[in-house]
Structure formats: C-alpha cells, structure tokens
C-alpha positions in Angstrom: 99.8 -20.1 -93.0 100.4 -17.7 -95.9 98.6 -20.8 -98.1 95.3 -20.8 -95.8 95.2 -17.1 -95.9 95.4 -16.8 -99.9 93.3 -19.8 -100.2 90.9 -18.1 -97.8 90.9 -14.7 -99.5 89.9 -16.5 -103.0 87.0 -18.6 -101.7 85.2 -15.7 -99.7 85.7 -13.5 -102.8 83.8 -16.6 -104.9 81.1 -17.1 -102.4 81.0 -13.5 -101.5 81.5 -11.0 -104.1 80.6 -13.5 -107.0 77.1 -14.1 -106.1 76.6 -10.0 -105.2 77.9 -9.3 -108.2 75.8 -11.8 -110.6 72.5 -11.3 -108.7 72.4 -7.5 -107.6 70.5 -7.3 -111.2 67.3 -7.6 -113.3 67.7 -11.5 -112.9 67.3 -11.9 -109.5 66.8 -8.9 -107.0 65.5 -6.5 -109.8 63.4 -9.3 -111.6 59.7 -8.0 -111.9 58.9 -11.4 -112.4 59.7 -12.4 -108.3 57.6 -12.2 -105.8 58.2 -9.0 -103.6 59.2 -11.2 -100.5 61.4 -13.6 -102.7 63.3 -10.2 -103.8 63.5 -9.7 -100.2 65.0 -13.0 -99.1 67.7 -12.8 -102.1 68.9 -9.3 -100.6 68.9 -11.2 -97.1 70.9 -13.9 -98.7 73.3 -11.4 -100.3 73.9 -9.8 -97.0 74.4 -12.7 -95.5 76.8 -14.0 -98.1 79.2 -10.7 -98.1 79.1 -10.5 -94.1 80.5 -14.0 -94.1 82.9 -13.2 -96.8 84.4 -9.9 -95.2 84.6 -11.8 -91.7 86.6 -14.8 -93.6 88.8 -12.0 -95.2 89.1 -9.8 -92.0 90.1 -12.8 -89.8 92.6 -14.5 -92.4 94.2 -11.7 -92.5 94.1 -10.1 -89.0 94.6 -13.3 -87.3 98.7 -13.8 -86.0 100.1 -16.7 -86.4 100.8 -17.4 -82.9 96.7 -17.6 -82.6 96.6 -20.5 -85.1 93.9 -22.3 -82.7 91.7 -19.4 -82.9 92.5 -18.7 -87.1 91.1 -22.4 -87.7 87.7 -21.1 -86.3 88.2 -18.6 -89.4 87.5 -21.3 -92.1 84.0 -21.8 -90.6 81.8 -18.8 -91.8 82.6 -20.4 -95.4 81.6 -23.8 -94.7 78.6 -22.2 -93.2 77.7 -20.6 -96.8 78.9 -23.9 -98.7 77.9 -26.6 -97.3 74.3 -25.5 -97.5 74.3 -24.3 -101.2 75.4 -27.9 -101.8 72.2 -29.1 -99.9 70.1 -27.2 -101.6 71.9 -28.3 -105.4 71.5 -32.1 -104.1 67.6 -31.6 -103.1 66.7 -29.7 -106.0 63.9 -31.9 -107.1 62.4 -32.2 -103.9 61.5 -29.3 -103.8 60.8 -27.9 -107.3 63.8 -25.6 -107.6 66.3 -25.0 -110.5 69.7 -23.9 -110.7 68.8 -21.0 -113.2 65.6 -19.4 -114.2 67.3 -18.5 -117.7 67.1 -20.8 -120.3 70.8 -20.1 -121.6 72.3 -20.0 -118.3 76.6 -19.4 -118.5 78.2 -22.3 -117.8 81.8 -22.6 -117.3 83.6 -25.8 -119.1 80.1 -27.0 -119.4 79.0 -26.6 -115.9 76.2 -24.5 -114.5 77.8 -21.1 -113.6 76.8 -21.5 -109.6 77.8 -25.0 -109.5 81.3 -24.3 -111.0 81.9 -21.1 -108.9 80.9 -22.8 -105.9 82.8 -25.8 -106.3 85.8 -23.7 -107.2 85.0 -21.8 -103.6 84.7 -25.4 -101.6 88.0 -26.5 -103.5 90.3 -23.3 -102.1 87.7 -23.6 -98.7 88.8 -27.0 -98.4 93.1 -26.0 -99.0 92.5 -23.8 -96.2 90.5 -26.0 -93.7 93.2 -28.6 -94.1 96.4 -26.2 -93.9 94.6 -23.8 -90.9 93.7 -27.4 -89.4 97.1 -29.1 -90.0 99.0 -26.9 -87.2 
C-alpha cells in the first residue's frame, strides 16, 4: 500500500502543482495575447487540476488500509486529468492546437515539457492503479 500511496503523491503533484506552477504566468493566464475567456478557461483548468490533485493526495493518505476497496476509487481523479490531456495531444491536428505557443518550448530529454511531465504523471498513476488494484 505504502507503494500506491508514494506513487500517488508524485503523480498528483506532476499533474497538479506542475501545470499551476508553469502556467499561473505571462505565458498562459497572464498572456495579453489570450483572449479574455481563454484566460478564463485556463484558471478553470488550473482549479480543476489542483482540486483533483489535493483529493488524490488527501485520500492516499487518509485512506486505512483496511478500506483498500474504497482507496482504489482514489486513483480515479488522476486518470480523470490524464487520460484526457492524452486525447487532446493525440487530436491535436484536428483541431488546430499546439503543444506550446513558444517557439523554444523546454523540452526534457528532447521531449515537449507537457508531454514529458505528463507521461511521467501516467507512469507513477499507472504503479498506483495496478498496486491499489492488485489487493
């Protein structure tokens, strides 16, 4: 349990605190370049993104081991965030998007900064699913 529960903690922080972090700025909710309502949508986003990372962190942590039924249902809020970031990498070009609006965007061992951190994220998500899932 103690390996879902680390695992756990270090994906909600990636897809939680990460993307607060990197985006609270000029480059995305402070760009003057956005539309007002696409500002507005990123903050939504971000809220979204750290209420489903403190829930993942509460419940891994708060959750006794005798209620392992009910900590698997724990590893869903980060699928939730996940799964559909993947979706929206994948379909991309269908509907004009980009991965970065900078043209020397940080990449991390020579992958986009967001795919890498997110990847990393499904990676620890995925140690956790299995291990909460296992018992």
């Amino acid at each position: 349990m103690l390996l879902a529960r680390v695992s756990l903690t270090i994906s909600a922080f990636l897809f939680s605190v990460g993307p607060v972090v990197v985006d609270l700025s000029s480059s995305h909710v402070f760009n003057d370049a956005w539309p007002p309502h696409a500002r507005f949508h990123m903050v939504w986003l971000l809220a979204v993104l750290a209420v489903a990372g403190l829930a993942t962190f509460a419940g891994a942590w708060l959750i006794k081991t005798e209620q392992s039924k009910l900590f698997r249902l724990i590893t869903l809020p980060g699928w939730m965030v996940l799964i559909p970031f993947f979706v929206a990498v994948f379909t991309v070009g269908a509907y004009g998007g980009s991965l970065s609006d900078m043209p020397d965007a940080p990449k991390v061992f020579g992958l986009d900064g967001n795919i890498f951190g997110f990847s990393l994220s499904a990676i620890f998500q995925s140690i956790a699913t299995y291990s909460a899932w296992q018992r």
